[in-house]
Each structure stands twice: as structure tokens, then as C-alpha cells.
C-alpha positions in Angstrom: 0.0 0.0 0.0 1.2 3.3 -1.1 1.9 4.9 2.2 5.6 6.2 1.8 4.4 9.3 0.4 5.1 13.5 2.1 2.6 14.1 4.9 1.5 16.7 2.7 -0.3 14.6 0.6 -2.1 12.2 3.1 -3.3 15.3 4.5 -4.7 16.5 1.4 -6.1 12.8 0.6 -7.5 11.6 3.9 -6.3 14.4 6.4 -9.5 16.0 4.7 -11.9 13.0 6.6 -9.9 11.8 9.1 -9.6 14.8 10.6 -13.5 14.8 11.6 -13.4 11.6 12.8 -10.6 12.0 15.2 -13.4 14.3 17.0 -16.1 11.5 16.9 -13.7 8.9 18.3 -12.6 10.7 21.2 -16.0 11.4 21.8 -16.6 7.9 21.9 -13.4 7.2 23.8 -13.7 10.0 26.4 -9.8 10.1 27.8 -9.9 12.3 30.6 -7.0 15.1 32.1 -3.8 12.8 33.8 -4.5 9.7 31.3 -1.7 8.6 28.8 -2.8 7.9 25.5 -1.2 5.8 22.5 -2.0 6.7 18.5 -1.3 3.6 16.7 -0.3 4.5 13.0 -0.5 8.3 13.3 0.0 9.1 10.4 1.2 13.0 10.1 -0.8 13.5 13.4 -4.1 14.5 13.1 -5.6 12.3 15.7 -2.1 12.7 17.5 -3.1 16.6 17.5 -6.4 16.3 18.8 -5.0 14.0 21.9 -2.5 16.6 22.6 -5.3 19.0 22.7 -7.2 17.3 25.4 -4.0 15.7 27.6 -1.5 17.6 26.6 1.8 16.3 25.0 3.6 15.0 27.9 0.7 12.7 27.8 0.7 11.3 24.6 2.9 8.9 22.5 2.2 7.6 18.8 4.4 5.5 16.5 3.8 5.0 12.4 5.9 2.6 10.1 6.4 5.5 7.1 9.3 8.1 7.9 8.2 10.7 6.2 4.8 10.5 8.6 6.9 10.0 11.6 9.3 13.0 10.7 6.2 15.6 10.4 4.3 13.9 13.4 7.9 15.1 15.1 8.0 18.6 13.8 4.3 19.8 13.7 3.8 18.1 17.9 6.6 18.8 19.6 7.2 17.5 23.0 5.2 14.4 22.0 6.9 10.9 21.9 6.9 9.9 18.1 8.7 6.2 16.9 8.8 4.3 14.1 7.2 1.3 14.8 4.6 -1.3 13.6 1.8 -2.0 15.4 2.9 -5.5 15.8 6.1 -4.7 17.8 5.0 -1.8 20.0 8.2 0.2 21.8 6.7 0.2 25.5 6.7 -1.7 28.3 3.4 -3.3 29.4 0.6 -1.1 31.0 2.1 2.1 30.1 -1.3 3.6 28.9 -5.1 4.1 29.7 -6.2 4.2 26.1 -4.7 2.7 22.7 -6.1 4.2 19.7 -5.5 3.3 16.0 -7.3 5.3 13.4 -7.7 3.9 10.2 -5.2 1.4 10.5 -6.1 -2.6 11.1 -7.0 -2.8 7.7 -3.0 -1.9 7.0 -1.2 -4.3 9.6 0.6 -6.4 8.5 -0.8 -9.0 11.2 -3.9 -7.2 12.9 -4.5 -9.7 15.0 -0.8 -9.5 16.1 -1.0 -5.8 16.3 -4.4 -5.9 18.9 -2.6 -7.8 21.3 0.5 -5.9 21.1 -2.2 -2.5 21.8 -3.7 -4.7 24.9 -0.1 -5.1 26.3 0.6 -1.6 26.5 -2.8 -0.8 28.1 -3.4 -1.2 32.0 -5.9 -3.4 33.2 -9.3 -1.8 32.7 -8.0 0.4 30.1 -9.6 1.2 26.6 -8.6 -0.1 23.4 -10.2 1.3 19.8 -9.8 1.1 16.3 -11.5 3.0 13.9 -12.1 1.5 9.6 -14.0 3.0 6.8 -16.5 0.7 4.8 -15.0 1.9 1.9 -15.7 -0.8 -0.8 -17.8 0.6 -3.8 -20.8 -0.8 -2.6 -19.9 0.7 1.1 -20.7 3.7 2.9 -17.1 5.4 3.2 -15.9 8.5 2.2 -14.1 7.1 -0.8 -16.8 4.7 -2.0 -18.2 7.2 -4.7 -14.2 7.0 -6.2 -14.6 2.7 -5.9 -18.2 3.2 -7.6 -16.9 4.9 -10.0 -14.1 2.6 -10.7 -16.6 0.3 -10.6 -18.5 1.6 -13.3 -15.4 2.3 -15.4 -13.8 -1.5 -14.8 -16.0 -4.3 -13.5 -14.3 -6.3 -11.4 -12.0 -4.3 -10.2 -10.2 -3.8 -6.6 -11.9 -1.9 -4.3 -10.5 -2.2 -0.7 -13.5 -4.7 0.0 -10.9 -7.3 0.7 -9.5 -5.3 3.7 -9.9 -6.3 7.1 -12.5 -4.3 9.2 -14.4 -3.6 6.4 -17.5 -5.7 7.0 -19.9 -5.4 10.0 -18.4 -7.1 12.9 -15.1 -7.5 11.8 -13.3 -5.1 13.8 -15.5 -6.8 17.0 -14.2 -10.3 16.3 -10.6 -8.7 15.7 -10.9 -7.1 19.2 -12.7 -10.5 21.0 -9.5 -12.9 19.4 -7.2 -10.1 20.8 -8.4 -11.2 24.2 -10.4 -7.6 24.7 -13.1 -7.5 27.1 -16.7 -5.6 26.9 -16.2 -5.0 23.3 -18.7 -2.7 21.3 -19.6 -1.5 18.0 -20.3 1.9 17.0 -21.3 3.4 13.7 -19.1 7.2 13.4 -20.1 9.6 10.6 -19.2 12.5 9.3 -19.8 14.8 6.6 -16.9 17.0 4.2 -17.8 19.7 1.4 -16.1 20.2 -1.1 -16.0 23.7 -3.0 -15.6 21.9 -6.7 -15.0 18.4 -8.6 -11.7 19.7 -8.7 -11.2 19.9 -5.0 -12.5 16.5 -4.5 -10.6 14.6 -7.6 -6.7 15.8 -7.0 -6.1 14.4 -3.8 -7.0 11.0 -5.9 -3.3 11.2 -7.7 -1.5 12.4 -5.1 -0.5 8.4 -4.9 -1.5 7.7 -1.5 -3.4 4.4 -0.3 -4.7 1.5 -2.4 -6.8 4.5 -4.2 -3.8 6.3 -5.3 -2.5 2.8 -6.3 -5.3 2.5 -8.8 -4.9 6.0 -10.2 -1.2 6.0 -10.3 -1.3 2.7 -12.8 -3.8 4.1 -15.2 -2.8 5.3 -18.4 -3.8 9.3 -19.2 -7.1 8.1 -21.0 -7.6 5.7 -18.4 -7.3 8.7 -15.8 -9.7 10.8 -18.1 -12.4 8.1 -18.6 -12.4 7.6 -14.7 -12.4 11.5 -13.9 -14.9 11.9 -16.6 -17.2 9.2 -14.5 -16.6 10.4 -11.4 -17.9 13.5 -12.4 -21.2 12.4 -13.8 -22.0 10.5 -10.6 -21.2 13.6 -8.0 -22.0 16.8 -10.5 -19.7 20.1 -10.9 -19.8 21.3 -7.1 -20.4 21.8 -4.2 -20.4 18.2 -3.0 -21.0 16.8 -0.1 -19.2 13.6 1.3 -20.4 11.7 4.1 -18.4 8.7 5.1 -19.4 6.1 8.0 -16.8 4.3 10.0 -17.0 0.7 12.1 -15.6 1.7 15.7 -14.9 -1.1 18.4 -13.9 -0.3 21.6 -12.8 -2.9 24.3 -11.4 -3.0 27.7 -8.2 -4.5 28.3 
């Protein structure tokens, strides 16, 4: 999966919708002042950013496999702990932290199950553990099933990240229970992105980043056109409106 790419243009890509839903998980989550906090695949550090909002950045650690993610998660939070690491060997010792948080990320371990047990390690006793996935196939309800549908439309048969772990209803909850989490619950998070133009929308697409900017990045120029061409019929000119849903399980360690 095409994540070795600047922060730049994840932002740009899914910075746009993962930002939003960093606010509806820790709603969901609820870590409170004093609590130590974990962001599992952070990314550039949006959900990293909104933990430091809340605890603080003595109270907050996150680690990401891609360098170039780890480097801006460095610069833009300073004073935060930032590693590389995969979620399958976490850098701490055991019960270091109230709440483990991955957003957006089973679906890209190498070994989910692996990396789950590694979160429950690092979480005390009665501590929380979440993960976050879009239902992004085309026939989902994600923010970037309109681009699958599309591609869809333009080549039958096609990928569309339906294979992905944690993208079917009760996935994530059957991860968690085989992780050996306790108490674990589903949730449904939504959230809703305008943007101005088609324009807006369709750029981030060949920025190469994820398994969407894989697609995009092996089409030829008329292959590009005929899918930007579909795209377009299916969501008009502008201003549109993008609402994504996301699987949430939550467990207790």
C-alpha cells in the first residue's frame, strides 16, 4: 500500500476526513485530564493533535511505520513521543497507557491480530482499546466509495478495498474479542466534508496515496480521463457533499 508518500499529501487525501473523525472517536473514547494515550499509526498526526489537545503532549505517544509521517508527526507536535514502529512490535513496556487508539489502521497491519494484542499489552488493566475502519468498498458507505463506484462503473471487477480487514460489519469486534479484549462494542461514526468543486475532491486521488492512489497512479492518461470523466457524472460540478461512516470497536483490556 502506497503509504511512503510526504505528509502533505495524506493530508490532502484523507487528512480532509480523518480529521473529523478524530473528533467523533474521542468522543466515543472520552480520555480524561492525567490519562496517557497511544495513537497507533498516526499518520502526520491528526488524531495525535487532537489528543494533545485534550491531555497535553507529555501525555501522549504515537508510532507510524512510514518516515516521512513519523518525521512531520515530530515537527508539527513537539514534546510528543513519536517512533517508528509497527503496530505488531510496540516500543513500550506493558501497562504504560489508559487508552490505545488506531485510526484507520487494522486494515493496514501487517498481522492485525498481532498488532491488537500488542495494543492490549501496552494498556493497563481496565484500560480502553479502539480502532477505527472506513467501509469503503464501492458498494460501502465510506468516504471514498463514490471514487470505488466509479471505478466500478469504469472497470468491472476491479479492486476496491472490500478485501481489507475491518471492512464488513463485525469485523473489527471479532478482531478485538481474538485479541483477548473485554466488553467489546460497535459503533457506527459519521461524518460529513464539502467540497467547493470536482476539482477539489478529484486531485487528492493522484497524489499516490493508499490503495486508491494505487489504482490511479497505474492508469494510463485516457484511463485517468475516462475515470475522472465518471466520477464527475456520478457527483456533478460542485459543491459536494461527502459523508463517510466508519466501524468503531472499543474494548477494555
Amino acid at each position: 500500500m502506497a503509504f511512503d508518500v510526504a505528509a502533505e499529501a495524506y493530508d490532502r487525501f484523507m487528512g480532509r476526513y480523518s480529521d473529523p473523525l478524530a473528533t467523533e472517536l474521542l468522543a466515543a473514547v472520552g480520555p480524561t485530564a492525567g490519562e496517557r494515550v497511544l495513537d497507533v499509526g498516526c499518520g502526520p498526526g491528526v488524531l495525535t493533535r487532537r489528543l494533545v489537545d485534550v491531555l497535553g503532549s507529555d501525555h501522549v505517544a504515537a508510532v507510524d511505520p512510514a518516515p516521512p509521517f513519523v518525521e512531520a508527526a515530530r515537527q508539527r507536535l513537539p514534546g510528543v513521543r513519536v517512533e517508528q514502529a509497527r503496530a505488531e512490535d510496540l516500543p513500550f513496556e506493558d501497562d504504560t497507557f489508559d487508552h490505545a487508539l488506531a485510526q484507520l489502521v487494522v486494515p493496514f497491519m501487517a498481522d492485525p491480530a498481532a498488532g491488537l494484542r500488542e495494543m492490549r499489552r501496552v494498556t493497563r488493566a481496565g484500560g480502553t482499546v479502539a480502532a477505527t475502519a472506513w467501509n469503503n468498498a464501492a458498494g460501502g458507505t465510506g468516504p471514498l466509495s463514490p471514487f470505488w463506484r466509479a471505478v466500478e462503473a469504469v472497470e468491472p471487477g476491479a479492486y476496491d478495498e472490500a478485501g481489507l480487514v475491518g471492512q464488513r460489519d463485525g469485523d473489527l469486534v471479532a478482531l478485538f474479542e481474538g485479541a483477548g479484549l473485554q466488553e467489546v462494542r460497535q459503533l457506527t461514526l459519521t461524518i460529513r466534508v464539502t467540497h467547493a468543486s470536482f476539482s477539489e475532491w478529484w486531485e487528492p486521488y493522484t497524489g499516490g496515496v493508499g490503495p486508491a492512489g494505487d489504482h490511479v497512479a497505474r492508469l494510463d492518461e485516457a484511463g485517468k480521463g475516462r475515470l475522472r470523466v465518471r466520477a464527475r457524472e456520478q457527483l456533478g460540478d460542485g459543491p459536494i457533499t461527502i459523508t463517510g461512516s466508519a466501524w468503531c470497536a472499543i474494548g477494555r483490556a
